[in-house]
C-alpha positions in Angstrom: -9.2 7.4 -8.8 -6.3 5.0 -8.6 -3.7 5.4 -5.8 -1.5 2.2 -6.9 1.8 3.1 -6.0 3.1 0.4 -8.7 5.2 1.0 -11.5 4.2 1.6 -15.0 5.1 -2.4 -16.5 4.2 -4.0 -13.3 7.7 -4.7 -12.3 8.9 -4.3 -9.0 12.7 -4.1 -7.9 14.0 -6.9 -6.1 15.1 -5.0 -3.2 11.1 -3.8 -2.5 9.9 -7.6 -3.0 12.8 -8.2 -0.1 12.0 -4.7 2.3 8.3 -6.2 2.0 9.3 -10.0 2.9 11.0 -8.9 6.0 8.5 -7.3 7.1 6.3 -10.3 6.8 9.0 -11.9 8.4 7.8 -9.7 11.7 4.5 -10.6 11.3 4.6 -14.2 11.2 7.4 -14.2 14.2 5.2 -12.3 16.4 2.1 -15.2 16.3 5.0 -18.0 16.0 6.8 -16.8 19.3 3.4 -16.3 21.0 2.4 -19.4 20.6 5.2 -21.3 22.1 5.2 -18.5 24.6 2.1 -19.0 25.7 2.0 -22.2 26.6 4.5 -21.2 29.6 1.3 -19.7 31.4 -0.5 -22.9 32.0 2.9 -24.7 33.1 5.3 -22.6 34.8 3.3 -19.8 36.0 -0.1 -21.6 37.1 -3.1 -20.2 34.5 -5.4 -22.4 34.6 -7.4 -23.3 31.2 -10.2 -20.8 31.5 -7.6 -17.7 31.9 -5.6 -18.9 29.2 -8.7 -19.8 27.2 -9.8 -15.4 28.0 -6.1 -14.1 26.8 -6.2 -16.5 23.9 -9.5 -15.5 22.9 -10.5 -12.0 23.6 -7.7 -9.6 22.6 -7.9 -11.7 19.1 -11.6 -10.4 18.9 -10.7 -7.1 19.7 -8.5 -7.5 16.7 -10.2 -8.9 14.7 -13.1 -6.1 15.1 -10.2 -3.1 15.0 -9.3 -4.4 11.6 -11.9 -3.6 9.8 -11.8 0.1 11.2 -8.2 0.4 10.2 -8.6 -0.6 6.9 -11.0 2.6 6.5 -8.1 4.8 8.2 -5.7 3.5 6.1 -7.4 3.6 2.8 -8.2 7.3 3.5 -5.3 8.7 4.6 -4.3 12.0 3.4 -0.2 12.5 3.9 2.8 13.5 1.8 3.9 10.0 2.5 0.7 8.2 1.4 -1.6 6.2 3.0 0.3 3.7 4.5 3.9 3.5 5.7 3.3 6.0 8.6 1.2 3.3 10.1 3.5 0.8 9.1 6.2 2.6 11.6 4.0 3.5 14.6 2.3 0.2 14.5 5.9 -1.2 14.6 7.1 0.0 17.6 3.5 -0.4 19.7 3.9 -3.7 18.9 7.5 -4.5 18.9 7.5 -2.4 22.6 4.5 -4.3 24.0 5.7 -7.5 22.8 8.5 -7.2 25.3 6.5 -5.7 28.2 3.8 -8.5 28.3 5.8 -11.1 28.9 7.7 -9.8 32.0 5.5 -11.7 34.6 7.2 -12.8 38.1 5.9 -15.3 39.9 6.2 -13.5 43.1 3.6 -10.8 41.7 0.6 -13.4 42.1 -1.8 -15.1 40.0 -4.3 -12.1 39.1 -1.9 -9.7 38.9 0.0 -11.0 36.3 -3.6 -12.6 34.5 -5.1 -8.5 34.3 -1.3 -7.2 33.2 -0.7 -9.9 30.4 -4.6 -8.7 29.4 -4.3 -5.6 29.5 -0.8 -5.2 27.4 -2.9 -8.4 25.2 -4.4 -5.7 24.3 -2.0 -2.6 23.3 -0.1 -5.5 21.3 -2.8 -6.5 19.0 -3.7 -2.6 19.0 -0.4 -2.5 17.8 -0.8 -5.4 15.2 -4.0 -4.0 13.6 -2.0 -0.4 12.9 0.9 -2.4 11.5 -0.2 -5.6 9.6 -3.3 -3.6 7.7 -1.8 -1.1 6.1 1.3 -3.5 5.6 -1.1 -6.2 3.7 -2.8 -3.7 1.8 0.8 -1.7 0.9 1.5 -5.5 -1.0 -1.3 -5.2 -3.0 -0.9 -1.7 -4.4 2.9 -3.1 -5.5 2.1 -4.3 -8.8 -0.6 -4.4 -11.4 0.8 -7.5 -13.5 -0.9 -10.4 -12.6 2.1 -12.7 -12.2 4.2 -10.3 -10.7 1.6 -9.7 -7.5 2.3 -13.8 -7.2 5.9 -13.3 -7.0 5.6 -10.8 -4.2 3.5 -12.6 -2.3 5.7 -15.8 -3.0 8.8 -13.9 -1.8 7.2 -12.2 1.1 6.0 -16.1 2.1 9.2 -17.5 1.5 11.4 -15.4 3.8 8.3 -15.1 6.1 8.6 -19.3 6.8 11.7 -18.9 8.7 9.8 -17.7 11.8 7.9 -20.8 11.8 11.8 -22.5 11.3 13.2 -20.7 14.1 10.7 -20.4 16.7 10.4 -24.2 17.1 13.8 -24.1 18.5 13.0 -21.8 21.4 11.2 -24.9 22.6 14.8 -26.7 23.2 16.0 -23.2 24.9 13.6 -22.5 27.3 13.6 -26.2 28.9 17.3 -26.5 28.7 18.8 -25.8 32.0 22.2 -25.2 30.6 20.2 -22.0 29.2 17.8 -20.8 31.7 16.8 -22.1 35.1 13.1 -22.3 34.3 11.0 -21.6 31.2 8.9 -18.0 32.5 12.5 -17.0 33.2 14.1 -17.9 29.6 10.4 -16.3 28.0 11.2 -12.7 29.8 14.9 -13.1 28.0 13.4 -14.4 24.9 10.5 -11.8 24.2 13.7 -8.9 24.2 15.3 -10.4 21.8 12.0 -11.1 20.0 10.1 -7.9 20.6 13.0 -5.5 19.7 14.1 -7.5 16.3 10.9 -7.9 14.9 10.4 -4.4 15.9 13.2 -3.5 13.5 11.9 -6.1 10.8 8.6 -4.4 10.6 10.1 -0.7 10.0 11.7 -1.9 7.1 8.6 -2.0 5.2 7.5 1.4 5.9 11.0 3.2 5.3 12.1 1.0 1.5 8.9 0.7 0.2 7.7 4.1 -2.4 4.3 5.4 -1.9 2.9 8.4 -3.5 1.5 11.1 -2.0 -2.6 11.4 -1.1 -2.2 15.3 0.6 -4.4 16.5 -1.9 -6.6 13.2 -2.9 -10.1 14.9 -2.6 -11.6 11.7 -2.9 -11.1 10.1 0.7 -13.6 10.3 3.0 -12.9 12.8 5.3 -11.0 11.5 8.9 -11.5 13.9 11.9 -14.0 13.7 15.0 -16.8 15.4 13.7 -17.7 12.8 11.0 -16.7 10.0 12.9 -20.5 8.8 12.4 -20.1 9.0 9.1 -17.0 7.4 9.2 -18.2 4.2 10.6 -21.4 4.4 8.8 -18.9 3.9 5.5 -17.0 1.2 7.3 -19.7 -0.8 7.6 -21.3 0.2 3.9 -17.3 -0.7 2.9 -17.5 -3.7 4.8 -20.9 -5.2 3.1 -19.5 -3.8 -0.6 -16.1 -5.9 -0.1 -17.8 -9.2 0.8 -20.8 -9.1 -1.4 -17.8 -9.2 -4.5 -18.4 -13.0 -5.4 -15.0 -13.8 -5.9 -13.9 -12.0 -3.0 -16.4 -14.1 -0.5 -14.7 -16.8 -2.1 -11.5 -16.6 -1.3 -12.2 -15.4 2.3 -14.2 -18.1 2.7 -11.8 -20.9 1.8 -9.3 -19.3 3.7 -11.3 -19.7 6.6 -11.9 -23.5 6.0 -8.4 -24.1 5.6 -6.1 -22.1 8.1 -8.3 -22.5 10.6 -8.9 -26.2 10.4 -5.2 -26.5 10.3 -5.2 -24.5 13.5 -8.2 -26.3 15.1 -5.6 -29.2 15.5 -1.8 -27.8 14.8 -1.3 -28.3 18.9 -2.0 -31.9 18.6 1.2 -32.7 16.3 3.2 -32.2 19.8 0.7 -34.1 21.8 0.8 -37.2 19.1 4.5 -37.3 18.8 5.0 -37.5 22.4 2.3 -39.5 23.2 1.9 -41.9 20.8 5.2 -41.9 19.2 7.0 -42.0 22.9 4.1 -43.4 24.7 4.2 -39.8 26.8 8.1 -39.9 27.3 8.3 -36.2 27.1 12.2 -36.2 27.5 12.5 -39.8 24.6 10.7 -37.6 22.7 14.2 -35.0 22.3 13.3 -32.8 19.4 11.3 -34.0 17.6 8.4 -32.6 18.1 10.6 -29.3 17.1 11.3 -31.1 14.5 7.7 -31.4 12.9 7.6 -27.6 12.5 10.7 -27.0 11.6 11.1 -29.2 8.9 7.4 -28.4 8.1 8.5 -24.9 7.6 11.6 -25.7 5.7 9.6 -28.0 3.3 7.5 -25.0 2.8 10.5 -22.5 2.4 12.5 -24.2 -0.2 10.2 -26.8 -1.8 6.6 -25.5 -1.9 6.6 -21.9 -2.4 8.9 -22.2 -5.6 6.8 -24.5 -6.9 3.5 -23.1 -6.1 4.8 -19.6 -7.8 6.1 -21.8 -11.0 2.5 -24.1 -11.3 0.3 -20.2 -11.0 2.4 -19.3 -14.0 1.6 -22.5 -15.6 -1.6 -23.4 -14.7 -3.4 -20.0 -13.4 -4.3 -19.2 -9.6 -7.6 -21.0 -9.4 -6.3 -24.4 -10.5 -3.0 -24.0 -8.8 -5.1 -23.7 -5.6 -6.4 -26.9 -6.4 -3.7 -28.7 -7.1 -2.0 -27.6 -4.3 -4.9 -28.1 -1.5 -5.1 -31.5 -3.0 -1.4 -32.6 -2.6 -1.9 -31.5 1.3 -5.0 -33.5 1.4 -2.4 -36.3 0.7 0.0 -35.2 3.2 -2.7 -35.4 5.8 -3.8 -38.9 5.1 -0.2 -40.1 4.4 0.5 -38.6 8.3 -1.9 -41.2 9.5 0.2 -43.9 7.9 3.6 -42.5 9.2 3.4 -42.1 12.7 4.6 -45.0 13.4 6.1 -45.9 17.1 9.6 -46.5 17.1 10.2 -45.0 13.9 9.6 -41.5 14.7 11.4 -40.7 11.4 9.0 -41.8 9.0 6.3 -39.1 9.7 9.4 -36.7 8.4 8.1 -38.2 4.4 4.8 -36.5 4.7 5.7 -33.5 5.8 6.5 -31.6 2.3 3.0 -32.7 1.0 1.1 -31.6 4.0 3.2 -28.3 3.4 1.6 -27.4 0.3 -1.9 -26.5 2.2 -0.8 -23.8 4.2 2.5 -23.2 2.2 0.0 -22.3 -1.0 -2.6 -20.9 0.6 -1.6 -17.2 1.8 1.0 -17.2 -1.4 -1.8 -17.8 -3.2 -5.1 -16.0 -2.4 -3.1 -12.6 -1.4 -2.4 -12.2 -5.0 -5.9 -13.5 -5.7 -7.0 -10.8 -3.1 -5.1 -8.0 -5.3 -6.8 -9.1 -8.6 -10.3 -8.4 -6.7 -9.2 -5.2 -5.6 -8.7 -4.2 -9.6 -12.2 -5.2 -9.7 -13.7 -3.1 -7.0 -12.1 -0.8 -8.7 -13.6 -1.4 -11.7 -17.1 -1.5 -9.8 -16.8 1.8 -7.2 -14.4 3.7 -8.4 -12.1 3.3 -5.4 -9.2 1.3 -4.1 -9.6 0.3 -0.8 -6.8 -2.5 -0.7 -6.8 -1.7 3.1 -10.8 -2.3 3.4 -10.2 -5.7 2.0 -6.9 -6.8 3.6 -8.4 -6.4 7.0 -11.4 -7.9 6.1 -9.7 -10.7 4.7 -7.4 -11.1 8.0 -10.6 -10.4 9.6 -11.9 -14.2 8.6 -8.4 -15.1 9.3 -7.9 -13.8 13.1 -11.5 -14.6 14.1 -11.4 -18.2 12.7 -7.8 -18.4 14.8 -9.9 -17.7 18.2 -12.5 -20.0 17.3 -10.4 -22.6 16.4 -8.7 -22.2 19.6 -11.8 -22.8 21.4 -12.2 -26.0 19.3 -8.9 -27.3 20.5 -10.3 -27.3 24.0 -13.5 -29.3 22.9 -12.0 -31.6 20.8 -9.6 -32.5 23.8 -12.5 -32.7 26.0 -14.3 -34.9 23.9 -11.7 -37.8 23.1 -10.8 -37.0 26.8 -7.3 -35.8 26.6 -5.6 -34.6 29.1 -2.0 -33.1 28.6 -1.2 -33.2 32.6 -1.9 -37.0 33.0 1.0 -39.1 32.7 -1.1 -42.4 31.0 -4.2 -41.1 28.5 -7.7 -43.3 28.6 -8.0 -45.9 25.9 -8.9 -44.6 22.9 -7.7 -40.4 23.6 -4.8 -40.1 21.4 -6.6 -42.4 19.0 -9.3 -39.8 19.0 -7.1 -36.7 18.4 -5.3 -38.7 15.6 -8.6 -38.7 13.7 -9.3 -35.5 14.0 -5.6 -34.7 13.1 -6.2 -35.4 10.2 -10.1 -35.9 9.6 -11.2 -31.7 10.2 -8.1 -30.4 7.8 -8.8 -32.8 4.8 -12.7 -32.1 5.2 -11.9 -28.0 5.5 -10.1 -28.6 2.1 -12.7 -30.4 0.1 -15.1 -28.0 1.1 -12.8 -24.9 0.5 -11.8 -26.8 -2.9 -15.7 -27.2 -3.7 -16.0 -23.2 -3.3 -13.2 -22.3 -5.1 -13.9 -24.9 -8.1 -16.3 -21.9 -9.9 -14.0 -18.8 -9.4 -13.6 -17.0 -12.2 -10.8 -13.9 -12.0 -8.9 -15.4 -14.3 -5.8 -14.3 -15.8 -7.6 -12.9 -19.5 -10.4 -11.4 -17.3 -7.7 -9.5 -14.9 -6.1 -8.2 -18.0 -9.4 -6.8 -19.4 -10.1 -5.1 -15.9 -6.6 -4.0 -16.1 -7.4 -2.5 -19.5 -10.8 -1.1 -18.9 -9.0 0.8 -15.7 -6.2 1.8 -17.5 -8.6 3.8 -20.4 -10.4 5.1 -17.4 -7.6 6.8 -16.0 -7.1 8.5 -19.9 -10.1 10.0 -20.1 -10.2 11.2 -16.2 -6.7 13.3 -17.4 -8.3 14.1 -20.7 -11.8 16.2 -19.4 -10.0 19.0 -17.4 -8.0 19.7 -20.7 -11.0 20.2 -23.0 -12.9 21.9 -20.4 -9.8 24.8 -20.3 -10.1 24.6 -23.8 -13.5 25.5 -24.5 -13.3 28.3 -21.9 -10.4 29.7 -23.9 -12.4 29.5 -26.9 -15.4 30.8 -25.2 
C-alpha cells in the first residue's frame, strides 16, 4: 500500500518546495564547511596525511554502511507523524550539536588527543547525518506523483541548496585574515558555532512544514523492535539486492557515481592550479581567486543552470536532458584547459557556467529520476521504500566520496605534487592539469554511455502512475463487498 504523502493533482505548495530547499540547504553546508574546515588539521594543527587520510575516510564508511540500515527504519516506521520527520528533527540536532563540538581542538591538548576526539565525534556527526539526510531524501520523493512536478522540487531544493557552496568559499578569506582571527584553528572553533547551530535550525525546518500522514496503524511494515532485529537486517539486505537489481535504478546510481565522484577525485586541484600555475605558487598574488572558482561556480549553477536544466526536462524529458547537460560540462572541462591562462587569471571565469551544468544537473536531475523508480517498485513489490532507495542511492554517493579522496592522494603522488614545497618538479602541475580535466570528461562519457538506453520515460511513468492508481481502487473496493456478502449471507 501507498504511503505518498502527496497531494491528489501532484501539486505541491510553494511554501513545502521552500521548507524542503532549506533543509537541503543544511545538508550541503555541512559537507561544504567540512571541507574547507578540514584542511586546517594538516596546516595549523599538525595532522599529518595519514591521520587526515583515517578521519576523511572512515567515519564516511561508517556512513555510508548506516545508510542503508536507516532507510529500513525509516521506511517502516509506525508513528502519528509518519515515517519520517521525527528523524528529520533528532537527526538535526545530533548533527547540528556535534558539528560544533568536533571542531573545538586546542593546540595545547596534543596531537592524539585531538586526532581520537575529532574521530570519535566524526563519528556521532555522520551518525547524525544518516538519521537526518535519509529520511529527508526519501520525504522529497513521497512530495509529488506528477512527473514534472518531482523535477521542480528537486530543482528548487538544488537551487537554494547552491548557496552553501557560494558562501562557504568565503570562509577561506575569514579564517586567514588576521583582521578576523589570529590564526585559522582559532577562527574554525568560531566558525563551526555559527555553522553547527544555523544549519541545525535549517534542517528542522523540513521536519516541522512538511505534511506527512500517519503510519500508526500501517500493518504492512515490517515489524521494528529487538527481537526481530535478525529479521530486520535479513530484509535490509533482501531490500538492498531488490532496489539495485531495478535496471533503471542501477542506472542512475551508477552514473552518479562516475560523475560526482570523478568531479571529487580532482575538485581540490582547482585551488592547487590557480595558485600554482596561475600565480606560479604566490599563495598571497593569488587573493581570492581561488574563492572565486567556487563561488562563481556555484552561482553559475544557482541562477543559470538549474532553471535551465528544469525548463530542457520539460522540453526534452529527463534522460536526454541528462545528456545534454553532461555534455555541455564535458565542454566546460576541456574549455578549462584552454582558460587558465597565467596572467589572465580571469579568463578561466568563461568556463565556469558550462562546467556547472555537470554537477549543477546531475542531483536536480536523477533525484526526480530516483522518485519515478520508486513508482515502479511499487508497481513490482507492492511497497514504497523511498527511504530504502535514497540511502542506497547516497550510499554510491558517500562511498565513491571516500574513495575519491583516496585518489586525490595517489594522483598527487603520482605527478609528484607536493602542496608544502614552495617550487613543484617539472612537469607536477602539468600532470594534475590533465587529470583536472581528463578523469571528469571520461566519468561522463561513460555515465552518458549508461544512461543512453534508460527507459522511465515520461508516457511509461504515467502508465505506472495509472496502473498504481487502479490498484489502490480495488484495495478500497474488496473490504466493501466482503461486508456485503456477509450481510447478505
Amino acid at each position: 500500500m501507498s504511503n505518498n504523502t502527496s497531494n491528489p493533482n501532484g501539486m505541491v505548495p510553494m511554501g513545502q518546495k521552500i521548507a524542503f530547499g532549506l533543509g537541503m540547504l543544511a545538508n550541503q553546508m555541512f559537507p561544504a564547511a567540512l571541507g574547507i574546515f578540514m584542511v586546517v588539521l594538516v596546516q595549523n594543527l599538525g595532522f599529518p596525511a595519514w591521520m587526515w587520510g583515517i578521519l576523511f575516510f572512515l567515519p564516511r564508511i561508517f556512513d555510508a554502511f548506516f545508510d542503508p540500515i536507516m532507510g529500513f527504519i525509516s521506511d517502516n516506521t509506525r508513528s502519528v507523524w509518519g515515517r519520517r520527520r521525527h528523524y528529520v528533527f533528532i537527526g538535526a540536532i545530533i548533527m547540528g550539536i556535534s558539528f560544533v563540538v568536533m571542531w573545538q581542538l586546542y593546540r595545547e591538548n596534543g596531537l592524539n588527543y585531538n586526532f581520537i576526539f575529532f574521530l570519535l565525534m566524526s563519528f556521532v556527526f555522520y551518525l547524525g547525518l544518516s538519521v537526518f539526510s535519509v529520511p529527508y531524501v526519501a520525504m522529497g520523493y513521497e512530495m509529488s506523483d506528477d512527473f514534472h512536478e518531482r523535477t521542480n522540487i528537486m530543482a528548487i531544493s538544488q537551487w537554494i541548496g547552491q548557496w552553501a557552496w557560494v558562501i562557504a568559499p568565503w570562509f577561506w578569506v575569514v579564517m586567514y585574515d588576521p583582521k578576523w582571527f589570529p590564526n585559522a584553528d582559532t577562527a574554525t572553533r568560531s566558525l563551526a558555532i555559527w555553522v553547527g547551530i544555523s544549519c541545525m535550525i535549517l534542517a528542522m525546518i523540513p521536519a516541522i512544514f512538511i505534511k506527512s500522514k500517519s503510519t500508526k496503524n500501517e500493518e504492512s511494515f515490517a515489524p521494528l523492535t529487538f527481537k526481530t532485529i535478525r529479521g530486520s537486517l535479513k530484509e535490509i539486505f533482501k531490500s538492498f539486492k531488490e532496489a539495485f537489481s531495478s535496471a533503471p535504478f542501477r542506472k542512475l546510481c551508477i552514473a552518479t557515481f562516475l560523475i560526482f565522484n570523478a568531479f571529487n577525485t580532482v575538485a581540490a586541484f582547482s585551488f592547487f592550479i590557480v595558485v600554482y600555475y596561475l600565480f606560479n605558487g604566490n599563495v598571497v598574488a593569488a587573493g581570492i581567486w581561488p574563492t572565486l572558482f567556487g563561488c562563481v561556480g556555484a552561482l553559475s549553477t544557482t541562477f543559470l543552470v538549474i532553471p535551465i536544466v528544469a525548463w530542457i526536462s520539460r522540453k526534452m524529458g529527463k534522460k536526454d536532458a541528462f545528456l545534454l547537460c553532461q555534455g555541455i560540462s564535458i565542454l566546460g572541462y576541456i574549455l578549462l584547459w584552454f582558460l587558465f591562462i597565467p596572467g589572465k587569471p580571469y579568463m578561466f571565469l568563461f568556463a565556469l557556467p558550462f562546467f556547472s551544468f555537470g554537477i549543477g544537473s546531475l542531483f536536480t536531475l536523477m533525484m526526480s529520476m530516483t522518485a519515478d523508480v520508486c513508482d515502479l517498485d511499487e508497481l513490482t513489490s507492492g511497497k514504497r521504500r523511498e527511504g530504502i532507495f535514497g540511502a542506497i542511492y547516497w550510499w554510491m554517493v558517500k562511498f565513491g566520496f571516500a574513495i575519491a579522496g583516496l585518489l586525490t592522494g595517489v594522483i598527487m603522488t603520482i605527478v609528484e605534487f607536493n602542496a608544502d614545497a614552495a617550487t613543484q618538479p617539472e612537469g607536477a602541475v602539468t600532470g594534475l592539469r590533465i587529470f583536472y580535466s581528463g578523469i571528469p570528461i571520461l566519468g561522463t562519457l561513460i555515465a552518458m554511455w549508461i544512461m543512453r538506453n534508460y527507459d522511465l520515460t515520461e508516457e511509461k511513468a504515467k502508465e505506472i502512475k495509472k496502473e498504481l492508481v487502479a490498484r489502490k481502487s480495488e484495495f478500497i473496493e474488496v473490504p466493501k463487498l466482503v461486508v456485503e456478502n456477509e450481510i447478505i449471507l
